[in-house]
MARVEX-679723 format. One record per residue: residue in one letter; x, y, z of N, C-alpha, C in turn. Coordinates in steps of 0.001 Angstrom, whole numbers, padded with zeros to 6 digits, always signed. Atoms other than C-alpha are relative to their C-alpha. Example, Ala and Ser with C-alpha at 12.3 -4.5 7.8 and 13.67 -1.06 7.14 Angstrom:
2
A+000890-001190+000000+012300-004500+007800+000900+001200+000000/S-000820-001190-000060+013670-001060+007140-000770+001090+000730/
END
This chain:
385
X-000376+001262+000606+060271+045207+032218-000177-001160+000959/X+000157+000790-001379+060294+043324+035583-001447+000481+000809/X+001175-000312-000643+056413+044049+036389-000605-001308+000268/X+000616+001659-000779+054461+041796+038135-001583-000060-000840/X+000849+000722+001094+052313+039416+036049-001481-000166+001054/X+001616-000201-000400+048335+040042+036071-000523-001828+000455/X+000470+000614-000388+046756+037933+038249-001803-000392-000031/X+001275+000465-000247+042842+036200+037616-000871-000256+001132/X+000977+000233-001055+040474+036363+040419-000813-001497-000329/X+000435+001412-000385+039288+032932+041315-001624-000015-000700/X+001461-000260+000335+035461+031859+039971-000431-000188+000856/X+000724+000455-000990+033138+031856+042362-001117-001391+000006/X+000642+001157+000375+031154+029044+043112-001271-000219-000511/X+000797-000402+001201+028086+030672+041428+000332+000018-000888/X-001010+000037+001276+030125+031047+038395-000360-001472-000653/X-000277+001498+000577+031139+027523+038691-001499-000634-000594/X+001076+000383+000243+027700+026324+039226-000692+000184-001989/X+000033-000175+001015+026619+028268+036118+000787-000580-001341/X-001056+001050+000825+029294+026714+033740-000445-000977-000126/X+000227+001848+000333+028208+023351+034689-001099-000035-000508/X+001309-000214+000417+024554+024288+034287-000566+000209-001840/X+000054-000500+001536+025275+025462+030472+000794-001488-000754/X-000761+001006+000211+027770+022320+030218-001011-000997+000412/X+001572+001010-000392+024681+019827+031121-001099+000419-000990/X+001864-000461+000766+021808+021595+029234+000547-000096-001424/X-000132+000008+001245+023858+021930+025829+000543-001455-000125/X-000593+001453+000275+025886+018612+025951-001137-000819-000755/X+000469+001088+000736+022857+016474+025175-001000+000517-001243/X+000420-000408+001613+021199+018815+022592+000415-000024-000833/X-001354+000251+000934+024416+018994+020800-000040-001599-000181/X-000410+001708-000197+024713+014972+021099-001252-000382-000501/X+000896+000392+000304+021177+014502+020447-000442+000368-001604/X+000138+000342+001659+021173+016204+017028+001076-000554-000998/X-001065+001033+001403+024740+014394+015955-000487-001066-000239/X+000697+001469-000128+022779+011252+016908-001201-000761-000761/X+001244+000106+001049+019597+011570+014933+000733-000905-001750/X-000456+000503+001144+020641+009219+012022-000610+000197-000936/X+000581+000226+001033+019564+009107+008339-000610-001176-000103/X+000660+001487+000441+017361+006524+007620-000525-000473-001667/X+000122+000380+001663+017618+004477+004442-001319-000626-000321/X+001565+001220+000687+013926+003225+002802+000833-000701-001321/X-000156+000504+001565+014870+000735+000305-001259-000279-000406/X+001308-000330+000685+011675+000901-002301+000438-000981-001185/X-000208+001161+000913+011299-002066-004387-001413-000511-000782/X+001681+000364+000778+008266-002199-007244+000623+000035-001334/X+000105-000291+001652+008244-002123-010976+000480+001384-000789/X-000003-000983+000927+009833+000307-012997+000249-000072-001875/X-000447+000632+001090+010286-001601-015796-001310-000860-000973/X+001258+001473+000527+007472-003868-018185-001231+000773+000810/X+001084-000334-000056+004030-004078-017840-000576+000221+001256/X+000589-000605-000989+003639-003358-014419+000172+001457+000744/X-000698-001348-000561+005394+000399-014427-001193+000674+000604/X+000875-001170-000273+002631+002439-014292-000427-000170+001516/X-000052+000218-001302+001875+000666-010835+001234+000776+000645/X-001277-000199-001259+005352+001351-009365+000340+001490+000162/X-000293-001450+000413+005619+005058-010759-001453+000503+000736/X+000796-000849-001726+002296+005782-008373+000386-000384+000605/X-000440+000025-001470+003595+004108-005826+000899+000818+000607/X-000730-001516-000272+006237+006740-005992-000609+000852+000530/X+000607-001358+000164+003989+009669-006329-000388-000178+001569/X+000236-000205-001013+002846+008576-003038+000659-000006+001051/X-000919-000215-001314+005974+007988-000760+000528+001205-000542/X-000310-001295-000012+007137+011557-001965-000687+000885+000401/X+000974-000676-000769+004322+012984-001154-000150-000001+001633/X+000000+000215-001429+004444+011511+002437+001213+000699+000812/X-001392-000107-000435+008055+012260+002680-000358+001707+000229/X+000154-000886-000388+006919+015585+001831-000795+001022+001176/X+001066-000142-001109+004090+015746+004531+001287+000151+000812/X-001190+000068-000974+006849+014491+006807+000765+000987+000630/X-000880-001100-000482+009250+016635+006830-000440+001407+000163/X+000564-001493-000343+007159+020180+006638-000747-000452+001971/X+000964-000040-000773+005419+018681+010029+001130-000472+000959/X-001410+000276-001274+009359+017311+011658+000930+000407-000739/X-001268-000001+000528+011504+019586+010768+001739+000208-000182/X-000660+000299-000856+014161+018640+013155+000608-001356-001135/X-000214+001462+000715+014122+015140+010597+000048+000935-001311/X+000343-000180+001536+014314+016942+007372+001212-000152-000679/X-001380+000657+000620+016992+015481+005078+000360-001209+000745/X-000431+001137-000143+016933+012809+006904-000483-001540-000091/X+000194+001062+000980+015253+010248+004916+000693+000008-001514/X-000338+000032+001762+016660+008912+001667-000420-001283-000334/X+000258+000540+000746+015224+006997-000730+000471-000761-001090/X-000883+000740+001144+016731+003841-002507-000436-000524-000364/X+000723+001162+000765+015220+002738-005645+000326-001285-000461/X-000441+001332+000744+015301-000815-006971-000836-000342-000722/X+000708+000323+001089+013206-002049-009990+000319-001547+000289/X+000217+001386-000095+011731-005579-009590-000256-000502-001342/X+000182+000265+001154+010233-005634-013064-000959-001003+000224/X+001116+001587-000486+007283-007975-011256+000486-001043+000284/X-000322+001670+000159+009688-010616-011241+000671-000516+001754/X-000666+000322-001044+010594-012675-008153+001533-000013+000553/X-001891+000210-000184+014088-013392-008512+001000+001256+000196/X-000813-001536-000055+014912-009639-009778-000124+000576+001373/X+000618-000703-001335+012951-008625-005802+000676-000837+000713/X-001059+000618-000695+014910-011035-004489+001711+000326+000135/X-001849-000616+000227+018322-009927-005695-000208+001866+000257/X-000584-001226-000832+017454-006354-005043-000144+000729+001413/X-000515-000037-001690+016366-006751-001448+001287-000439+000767/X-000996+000025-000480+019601-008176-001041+000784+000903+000027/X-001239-001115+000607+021651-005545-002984-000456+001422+001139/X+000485-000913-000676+019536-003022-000799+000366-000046+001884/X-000963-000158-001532+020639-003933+002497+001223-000707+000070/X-001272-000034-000264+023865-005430+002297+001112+000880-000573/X-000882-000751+000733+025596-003007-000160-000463+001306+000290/X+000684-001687-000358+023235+000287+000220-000564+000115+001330/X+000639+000119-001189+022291-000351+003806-001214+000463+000469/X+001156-000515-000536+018815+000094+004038-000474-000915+001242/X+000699+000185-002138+017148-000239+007682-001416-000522-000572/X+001316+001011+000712+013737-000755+005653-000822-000121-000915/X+000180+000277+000701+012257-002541+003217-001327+000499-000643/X+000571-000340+000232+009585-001067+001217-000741-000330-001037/X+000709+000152+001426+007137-002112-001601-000747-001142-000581/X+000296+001401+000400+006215-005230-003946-001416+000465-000427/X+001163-000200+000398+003273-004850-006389-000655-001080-000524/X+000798+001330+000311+002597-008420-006798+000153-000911+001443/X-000256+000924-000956+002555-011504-004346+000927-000532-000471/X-001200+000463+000361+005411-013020-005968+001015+000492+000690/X-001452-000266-000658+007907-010683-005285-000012+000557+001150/X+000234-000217-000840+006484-009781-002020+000605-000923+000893/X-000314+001263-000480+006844-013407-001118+001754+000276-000045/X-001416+000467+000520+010214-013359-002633+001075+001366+001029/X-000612-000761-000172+011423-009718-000868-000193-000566+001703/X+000359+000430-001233+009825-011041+002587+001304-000920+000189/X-000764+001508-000524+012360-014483+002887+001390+001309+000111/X-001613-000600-000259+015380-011648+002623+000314+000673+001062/X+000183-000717-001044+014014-009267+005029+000376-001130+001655/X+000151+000671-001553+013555-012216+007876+001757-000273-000419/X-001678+000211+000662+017326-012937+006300+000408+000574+000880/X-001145-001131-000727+018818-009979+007856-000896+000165+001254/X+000984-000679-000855+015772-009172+010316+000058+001361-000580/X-000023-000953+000524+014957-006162+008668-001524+000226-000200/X+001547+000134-000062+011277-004579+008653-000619-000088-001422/X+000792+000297+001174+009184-005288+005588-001320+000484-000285/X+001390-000377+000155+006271-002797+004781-000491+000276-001971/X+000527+000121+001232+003857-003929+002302-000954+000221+000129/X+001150-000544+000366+001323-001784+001522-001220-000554-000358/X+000987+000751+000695-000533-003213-001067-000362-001351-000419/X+000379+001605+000447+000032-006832-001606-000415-000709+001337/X+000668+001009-000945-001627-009065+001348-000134-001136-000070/X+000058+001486+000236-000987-012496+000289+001264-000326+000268/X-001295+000713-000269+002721-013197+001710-000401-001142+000417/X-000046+001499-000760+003097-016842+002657+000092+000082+001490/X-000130+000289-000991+004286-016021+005506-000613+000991+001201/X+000742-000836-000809+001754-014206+007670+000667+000343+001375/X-000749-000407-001083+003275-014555+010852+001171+000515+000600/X-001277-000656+000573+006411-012759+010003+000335+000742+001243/X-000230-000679-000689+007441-010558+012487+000777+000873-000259/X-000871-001179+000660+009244-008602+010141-001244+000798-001074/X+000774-000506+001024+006204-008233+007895-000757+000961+000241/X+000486-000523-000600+004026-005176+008308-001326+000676-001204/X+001129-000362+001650+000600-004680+005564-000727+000593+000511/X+000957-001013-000407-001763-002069+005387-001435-000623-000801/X+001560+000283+000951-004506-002950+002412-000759-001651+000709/X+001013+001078-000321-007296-005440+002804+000583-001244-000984/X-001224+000705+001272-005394-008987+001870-001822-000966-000499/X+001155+000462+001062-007468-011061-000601-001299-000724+000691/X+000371+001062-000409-009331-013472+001466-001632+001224+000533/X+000762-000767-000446-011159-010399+002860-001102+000941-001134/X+000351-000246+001106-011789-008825-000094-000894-000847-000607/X+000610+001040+000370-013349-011744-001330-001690+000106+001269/X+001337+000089-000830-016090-011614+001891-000974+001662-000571/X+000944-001412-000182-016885-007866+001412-000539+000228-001432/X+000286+000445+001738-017349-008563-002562-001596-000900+000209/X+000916+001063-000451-020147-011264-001370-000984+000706+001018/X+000959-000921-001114-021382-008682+001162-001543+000435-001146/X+000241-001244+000876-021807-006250-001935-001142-001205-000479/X+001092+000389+000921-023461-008449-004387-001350-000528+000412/X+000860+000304-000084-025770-009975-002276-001063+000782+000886/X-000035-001431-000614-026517-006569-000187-000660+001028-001161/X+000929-001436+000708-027351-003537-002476-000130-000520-001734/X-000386+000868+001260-026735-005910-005624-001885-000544-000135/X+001172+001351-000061-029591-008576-004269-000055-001033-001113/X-000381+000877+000970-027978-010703-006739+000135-001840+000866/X+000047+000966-000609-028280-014148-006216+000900-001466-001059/X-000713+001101+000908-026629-016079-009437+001207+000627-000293/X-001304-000511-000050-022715-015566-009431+000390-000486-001451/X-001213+000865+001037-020129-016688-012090+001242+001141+000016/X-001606-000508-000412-016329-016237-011480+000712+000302-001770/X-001207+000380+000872-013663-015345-014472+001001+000435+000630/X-001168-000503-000511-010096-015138-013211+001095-001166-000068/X-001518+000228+000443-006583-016231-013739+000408-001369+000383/X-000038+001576-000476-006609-019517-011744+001603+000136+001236/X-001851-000111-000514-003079-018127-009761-000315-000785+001442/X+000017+000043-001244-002495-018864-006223-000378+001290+000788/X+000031-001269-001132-002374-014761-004930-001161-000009-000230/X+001316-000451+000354-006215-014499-006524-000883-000707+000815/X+000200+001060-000363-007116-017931-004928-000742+000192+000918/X+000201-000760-001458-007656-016796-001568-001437+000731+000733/X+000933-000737+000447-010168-014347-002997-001264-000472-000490/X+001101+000717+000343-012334-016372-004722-000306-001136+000889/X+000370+001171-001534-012351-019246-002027-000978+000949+000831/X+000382-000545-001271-013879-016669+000576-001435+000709-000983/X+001183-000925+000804-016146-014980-002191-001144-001098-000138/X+000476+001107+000341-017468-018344-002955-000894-000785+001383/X+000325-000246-001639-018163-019042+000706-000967+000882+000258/X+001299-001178-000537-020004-015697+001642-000668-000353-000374/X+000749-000412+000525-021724-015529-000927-001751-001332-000157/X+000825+000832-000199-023274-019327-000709-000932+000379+001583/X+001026+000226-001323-023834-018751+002962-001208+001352+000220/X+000464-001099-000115-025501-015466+002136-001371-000340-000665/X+001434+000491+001102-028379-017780-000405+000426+000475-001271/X+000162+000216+001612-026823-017390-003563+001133-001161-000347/X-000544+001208+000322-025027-019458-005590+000893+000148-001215/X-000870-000180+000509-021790-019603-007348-000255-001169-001523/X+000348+001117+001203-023136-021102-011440+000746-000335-000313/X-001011-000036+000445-019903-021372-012560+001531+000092-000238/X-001195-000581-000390-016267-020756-012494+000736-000455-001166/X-000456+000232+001770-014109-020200-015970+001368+000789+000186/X-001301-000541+000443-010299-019652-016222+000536+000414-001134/X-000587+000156+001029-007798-018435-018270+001384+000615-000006/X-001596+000332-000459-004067-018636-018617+000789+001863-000065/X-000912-001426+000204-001747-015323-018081-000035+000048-001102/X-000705+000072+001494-001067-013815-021261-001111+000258-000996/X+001387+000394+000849-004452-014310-022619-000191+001603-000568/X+000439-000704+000416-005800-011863-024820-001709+000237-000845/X+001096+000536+000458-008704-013064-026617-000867-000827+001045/X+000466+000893-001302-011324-013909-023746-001740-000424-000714/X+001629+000391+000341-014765-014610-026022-000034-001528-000216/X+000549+001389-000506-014503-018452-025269-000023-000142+001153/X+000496-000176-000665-014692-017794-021819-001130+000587+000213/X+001668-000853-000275-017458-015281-021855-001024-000822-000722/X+001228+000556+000349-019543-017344-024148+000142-001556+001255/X+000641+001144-000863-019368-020321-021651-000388+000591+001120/X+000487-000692-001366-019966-017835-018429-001573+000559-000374/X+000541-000464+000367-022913-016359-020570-001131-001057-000380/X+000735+001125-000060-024560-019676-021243-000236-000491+001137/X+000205+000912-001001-024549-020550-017724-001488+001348+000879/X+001301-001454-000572-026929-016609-017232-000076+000521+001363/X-000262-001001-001689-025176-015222-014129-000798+001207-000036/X+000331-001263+000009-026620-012173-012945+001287+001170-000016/X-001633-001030-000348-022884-010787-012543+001065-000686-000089/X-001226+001014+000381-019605-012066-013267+001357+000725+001402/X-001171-000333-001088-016931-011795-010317+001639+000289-001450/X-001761+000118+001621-013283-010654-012582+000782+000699+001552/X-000973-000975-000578-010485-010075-010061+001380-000362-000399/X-000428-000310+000994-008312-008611-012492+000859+001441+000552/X-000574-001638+000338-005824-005515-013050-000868+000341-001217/X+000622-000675+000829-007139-003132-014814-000335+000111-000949/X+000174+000253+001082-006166-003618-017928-000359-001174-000741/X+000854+001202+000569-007378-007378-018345-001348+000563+000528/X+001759-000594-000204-010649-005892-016924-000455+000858-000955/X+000487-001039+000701-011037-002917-019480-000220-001404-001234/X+000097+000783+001178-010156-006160-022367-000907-000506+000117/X+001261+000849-000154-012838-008248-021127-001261+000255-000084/X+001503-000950+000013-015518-005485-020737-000229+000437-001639/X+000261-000729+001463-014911-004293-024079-000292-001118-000915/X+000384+001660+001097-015199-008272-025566-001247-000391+000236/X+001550+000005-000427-018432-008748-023707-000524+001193-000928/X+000834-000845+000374-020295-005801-024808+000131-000283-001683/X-000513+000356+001295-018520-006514-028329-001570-001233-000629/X+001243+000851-000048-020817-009706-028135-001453+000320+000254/X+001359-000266-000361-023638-007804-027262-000464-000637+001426/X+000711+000881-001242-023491-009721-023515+000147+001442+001321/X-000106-001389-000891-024539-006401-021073-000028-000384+001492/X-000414+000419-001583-023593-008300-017802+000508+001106+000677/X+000049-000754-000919-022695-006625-014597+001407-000646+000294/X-001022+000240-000707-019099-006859-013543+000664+000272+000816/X-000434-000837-001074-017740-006392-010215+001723-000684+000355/X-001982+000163-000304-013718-006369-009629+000707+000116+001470/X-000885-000534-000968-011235-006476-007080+000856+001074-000371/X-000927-001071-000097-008630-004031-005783+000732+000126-001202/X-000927-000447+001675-006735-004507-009166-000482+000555-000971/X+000510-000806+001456-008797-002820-011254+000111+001700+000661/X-000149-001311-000504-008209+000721-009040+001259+000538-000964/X-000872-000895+000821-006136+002743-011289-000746+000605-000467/X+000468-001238+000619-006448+005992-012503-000028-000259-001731/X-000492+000208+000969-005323+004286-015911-001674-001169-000645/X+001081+000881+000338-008765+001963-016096-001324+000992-001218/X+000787-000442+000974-011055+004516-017593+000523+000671-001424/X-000468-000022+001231-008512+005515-020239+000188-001221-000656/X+000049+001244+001175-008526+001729-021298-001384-000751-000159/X+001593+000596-000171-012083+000606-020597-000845+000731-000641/X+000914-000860+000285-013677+004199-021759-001715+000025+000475/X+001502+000119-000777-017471+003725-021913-000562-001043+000230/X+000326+001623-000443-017280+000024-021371-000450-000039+001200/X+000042+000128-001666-016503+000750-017846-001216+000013+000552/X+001060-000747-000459-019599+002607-017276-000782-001274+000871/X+001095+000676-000819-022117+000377-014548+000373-000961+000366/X-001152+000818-000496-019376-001480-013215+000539+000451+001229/X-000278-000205-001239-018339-002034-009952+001658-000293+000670/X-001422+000406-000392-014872-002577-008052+000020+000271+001522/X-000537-000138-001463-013512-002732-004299+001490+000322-000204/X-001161-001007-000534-010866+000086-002873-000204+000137+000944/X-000479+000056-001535-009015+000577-000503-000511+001176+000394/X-000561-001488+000173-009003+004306-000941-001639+000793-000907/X+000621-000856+001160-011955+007192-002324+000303+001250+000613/X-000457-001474-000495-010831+010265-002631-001070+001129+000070/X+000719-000474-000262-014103+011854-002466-000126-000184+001404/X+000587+000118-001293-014672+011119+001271+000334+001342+000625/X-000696-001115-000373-014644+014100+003386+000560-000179+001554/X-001092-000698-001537-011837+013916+006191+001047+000428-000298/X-001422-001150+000016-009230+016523+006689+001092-000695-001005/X-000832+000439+000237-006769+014262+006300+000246-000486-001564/X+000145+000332+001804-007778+012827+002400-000331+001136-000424/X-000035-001290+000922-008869+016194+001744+001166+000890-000485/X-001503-000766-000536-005138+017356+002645+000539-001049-001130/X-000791+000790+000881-003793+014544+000639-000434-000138-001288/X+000684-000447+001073-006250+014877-002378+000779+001473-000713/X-000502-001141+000357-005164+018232-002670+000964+000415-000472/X-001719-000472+000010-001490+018192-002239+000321-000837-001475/X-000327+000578+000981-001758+015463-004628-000043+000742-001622/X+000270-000210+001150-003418+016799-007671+000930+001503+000052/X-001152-001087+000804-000952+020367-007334+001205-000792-000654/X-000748+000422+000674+001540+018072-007519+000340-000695-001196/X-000003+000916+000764+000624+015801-010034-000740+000205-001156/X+000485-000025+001104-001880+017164-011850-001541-000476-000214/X+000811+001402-000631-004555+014545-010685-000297-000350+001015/X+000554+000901-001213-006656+012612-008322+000812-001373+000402/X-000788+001050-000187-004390+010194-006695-001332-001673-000111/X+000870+001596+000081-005886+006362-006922+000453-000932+001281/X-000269+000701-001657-005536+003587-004038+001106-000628-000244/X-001000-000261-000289-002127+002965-004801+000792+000826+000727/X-000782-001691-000681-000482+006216-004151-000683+000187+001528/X+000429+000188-001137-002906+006108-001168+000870-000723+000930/X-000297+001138-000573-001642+003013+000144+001791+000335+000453/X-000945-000536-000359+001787+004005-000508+000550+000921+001070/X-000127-001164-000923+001162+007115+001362+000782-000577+001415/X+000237+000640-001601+000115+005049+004372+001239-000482+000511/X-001186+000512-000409+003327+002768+004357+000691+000997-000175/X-001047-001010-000488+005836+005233+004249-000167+000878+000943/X+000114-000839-001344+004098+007110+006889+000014-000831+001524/X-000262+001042-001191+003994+004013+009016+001538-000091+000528/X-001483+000436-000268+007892+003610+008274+000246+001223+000760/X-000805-001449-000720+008296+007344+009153-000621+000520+001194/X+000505-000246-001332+006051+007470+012315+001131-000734+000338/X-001072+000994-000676+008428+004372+013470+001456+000869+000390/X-000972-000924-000536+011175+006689+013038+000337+000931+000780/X+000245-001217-001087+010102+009848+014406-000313+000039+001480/X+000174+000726-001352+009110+007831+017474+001213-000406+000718/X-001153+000608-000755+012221+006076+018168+001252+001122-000249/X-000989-000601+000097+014770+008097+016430+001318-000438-000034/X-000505+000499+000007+016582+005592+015691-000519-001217-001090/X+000309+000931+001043+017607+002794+013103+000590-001332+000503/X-000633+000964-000432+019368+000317+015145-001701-001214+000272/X+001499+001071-000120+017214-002961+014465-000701-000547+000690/X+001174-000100-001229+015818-003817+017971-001130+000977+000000/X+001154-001244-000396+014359-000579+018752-000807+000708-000997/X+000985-000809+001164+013110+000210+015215-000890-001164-000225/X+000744+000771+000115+011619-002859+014897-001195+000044+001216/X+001242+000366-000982+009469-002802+018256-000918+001599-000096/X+000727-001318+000353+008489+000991+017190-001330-000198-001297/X+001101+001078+001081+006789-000781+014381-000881-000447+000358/X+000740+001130-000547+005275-003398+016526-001190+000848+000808/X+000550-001024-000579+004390-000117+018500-001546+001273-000283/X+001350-000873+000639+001973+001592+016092-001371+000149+000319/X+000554-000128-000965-000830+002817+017347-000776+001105-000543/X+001164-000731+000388-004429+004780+015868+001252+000523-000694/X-000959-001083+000601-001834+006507+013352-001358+000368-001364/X+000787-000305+000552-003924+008284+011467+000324-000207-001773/X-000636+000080+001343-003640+007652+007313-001015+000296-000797/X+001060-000169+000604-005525+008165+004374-000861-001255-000533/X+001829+001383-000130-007347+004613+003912-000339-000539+001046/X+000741+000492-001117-007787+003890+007541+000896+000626+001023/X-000575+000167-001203-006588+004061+011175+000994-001168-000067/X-001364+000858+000010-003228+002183+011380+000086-000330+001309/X-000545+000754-001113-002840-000122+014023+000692-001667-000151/X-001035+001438+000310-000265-002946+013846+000706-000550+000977/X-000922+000890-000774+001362-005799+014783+000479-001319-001165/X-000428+000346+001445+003810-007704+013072-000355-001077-000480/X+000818+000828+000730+002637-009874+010375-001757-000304-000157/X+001668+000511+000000-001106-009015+010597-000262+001361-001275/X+000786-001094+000893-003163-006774+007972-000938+000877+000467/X+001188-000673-001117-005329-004189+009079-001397-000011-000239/X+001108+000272+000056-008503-004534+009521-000927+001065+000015/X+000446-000981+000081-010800-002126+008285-001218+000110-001159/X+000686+000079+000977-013738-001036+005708+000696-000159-001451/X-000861+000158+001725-013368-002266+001794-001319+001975-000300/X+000810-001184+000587-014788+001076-000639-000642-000705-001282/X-000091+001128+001526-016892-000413-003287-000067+001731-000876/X+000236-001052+000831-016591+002366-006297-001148-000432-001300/X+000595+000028+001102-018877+002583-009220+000578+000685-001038/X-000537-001160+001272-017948+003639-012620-001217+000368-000599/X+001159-000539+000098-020679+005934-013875+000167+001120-000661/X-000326-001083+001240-020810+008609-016739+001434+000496-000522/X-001263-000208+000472-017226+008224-017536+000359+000292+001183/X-000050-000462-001414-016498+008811-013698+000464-001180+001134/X+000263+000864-001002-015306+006472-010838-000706+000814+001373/X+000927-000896-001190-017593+007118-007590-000289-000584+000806/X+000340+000834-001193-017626+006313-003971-001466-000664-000097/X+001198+000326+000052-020832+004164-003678-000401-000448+001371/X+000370+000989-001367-020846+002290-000328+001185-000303+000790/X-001355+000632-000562-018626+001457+002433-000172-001483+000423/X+000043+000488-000790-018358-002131+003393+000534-000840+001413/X-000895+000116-001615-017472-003189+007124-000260-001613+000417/X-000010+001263-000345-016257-006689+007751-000052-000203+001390/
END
């Protein structure tokens, strides 16, 4: 009952050593994966009105990325989330839900905009908070020098030169005539098209508006058609391009029409049919090209979807892989250091170009002109500004 209490032999100072050695090496692995934060994308396009079908690929393609993502870090997996907001095209609505998106749902960064409007309009909120702003596909913000802003596609002005390349290049067209909307985001486009294409020896016969909304376009075409372009410039979405092709030919007028980036949808030859046919357009994006990387994303796409992705979903890709390199780099959402990870980008490889940025510039890279051709869109040419 009165025995003498067991005594512990001392650790030695190997021991100790060891201890500390295991107490050092786990501490910051342990600490380093409580630390890894979630990072919020707020995603802000159309789900609503006549511009859904845009915003619903733009989906298809940050899921897809997300899914790249995480099978290739999957140390980060679950740790993106995705917060939608529906602009409905409209400025004011992209305005009120870049706010609602980072002050109430705290997103770190801003994602989307399928017009210049609400691009413009999601941009003034972002520099608001400082918050990063990647816009894929629209390239006409006001405010270029942004330092929150971060664009991948070719913005209009450019578009407009490599359009002027085309026609007067494998075209050898020399008599132009413009139809288009008269806006400010289009503006840009035709200014620079108008330009090349004079300093290239041809000559712009014409130029014929007509108001949003429009539906009936055969008093434009008969005054563009009296003036005997060899080709009519239309930079158009898709579906005023399929109306216009199908009112021409209607008339019996078998002109040559070449489009901007807005006529890329997978949704053009179900509204154009065999109108489309011998018609031209500039993309960002062909999914015929053969590198790994679009062959990998071609692929993954159509199990998932069903389909050949279009230069949306492309584009999309790209920005959300820009946002999620930024991450995987820093590892972090605190707004200094995610912001200069941004600024940081660097040959990132994507599927419509090499990504290299800095903030508020566009990247600079080849346009794709496509042809539409036996019911078919089809890489035709690359051109390099």
């Amino acid at each position: 009952m009165g025995g003498r209490k067991h005594q512990e032999a001392p650790l030695t100072r190997k021991q100790i050593f060891g201890l500390l050695w295991i107490v050092f090496t786990t501490l910051p692995l342990a600490a380093e994966a409580r630390e890894i934060p979630t990072i919020n994308v707020g995603v802000i396009v159309p789900q609503s009105g006549s511009q859904k079908p845009f915003g619903d690929e733009f989906y298809r393609g940050i899921e897809l990325a997300i899914d790249f993502f995480e099978s290739q870090n999957p140390t980060l997996k679950n740790k993106v989330r995705v917060l939608r907001s529906d602009d409905s095209a409209q400025a004011k609505k992209a305005a009120e839900a870049a706010e609602e998106l980072i002050t109430k749902q705290r997103a770190h960064v801003l994602l989307g905009a399928i017009t210049s409007n609400t691009s413009d309009a999601i941009l003034k909120v972002a520099e608001r908070y400082k918050k990063p702003f990647v816009s894929p596909i629209v390239t006409t913000s006001g405010s270029q020098k942004s330092d929150y802003l971060f664009q991948i596609g070719l913005n209009n002005r450019s578009q407009g030169i490599a359009l002027a390349q085309f026609a007067t290049g494998e075209m050898k067209a020399r008599k132009a005539a413009i139809l288009w909307d008269g806006t400010r985001s289009n503006a840009p486009l035709v200014e620079a098209f108008e330009q090349q294409f004079s300093a290239r020896g041809g000559k712009v016969v014409t130029k014929v508006t007509y108001p949003l909304g429009t539906t009936d376009y055969k008093s434009q075409l008969k005054e563009l058609r009296r003036r005997g372009p060899e080709f009519v410039l239309l930079p158009a979405y898709y579906n005023t391009a399929a109306a216009i092709m199908e009112q021409a030919k209607s008339m019996g007028w078998l002109v040559k029409f070449l489009g901007s980036d807005g006529w890329d949808s997978p949704r053009l030859l179900q509204a154009a049919g065999k109108n489309a046919n011998g018609h031209y357009f500039l993309s960002h994006f062909a999914p015929s090209r053969n590198q790994p990387i679009v062959l990998k994303f071609v692929g993954a796409f159509q199990e998932k979807y069903g389909r050949s992705p279009g230069a949306i979903a492309a584009l999309a890709f790209d920005g959300m892989n820009l946002v999620l390199d930024a991450f995987a780099r820093g590892k972090t959402v605190l707004p200094k250091p995610f912001l200069r990870a941004f600024q940081g980008t660097e040959n990132l490889e994507g599927v419509t170009g090499i990504l290299s940025l800095t903030a508020g510039s566009a990247m600079v890279k080849s346009g794709m002109i496509m042809e539409v051709t036996g019911g078919a869109i089809k890489h035709r040419s690359d051109i390099r500004l």
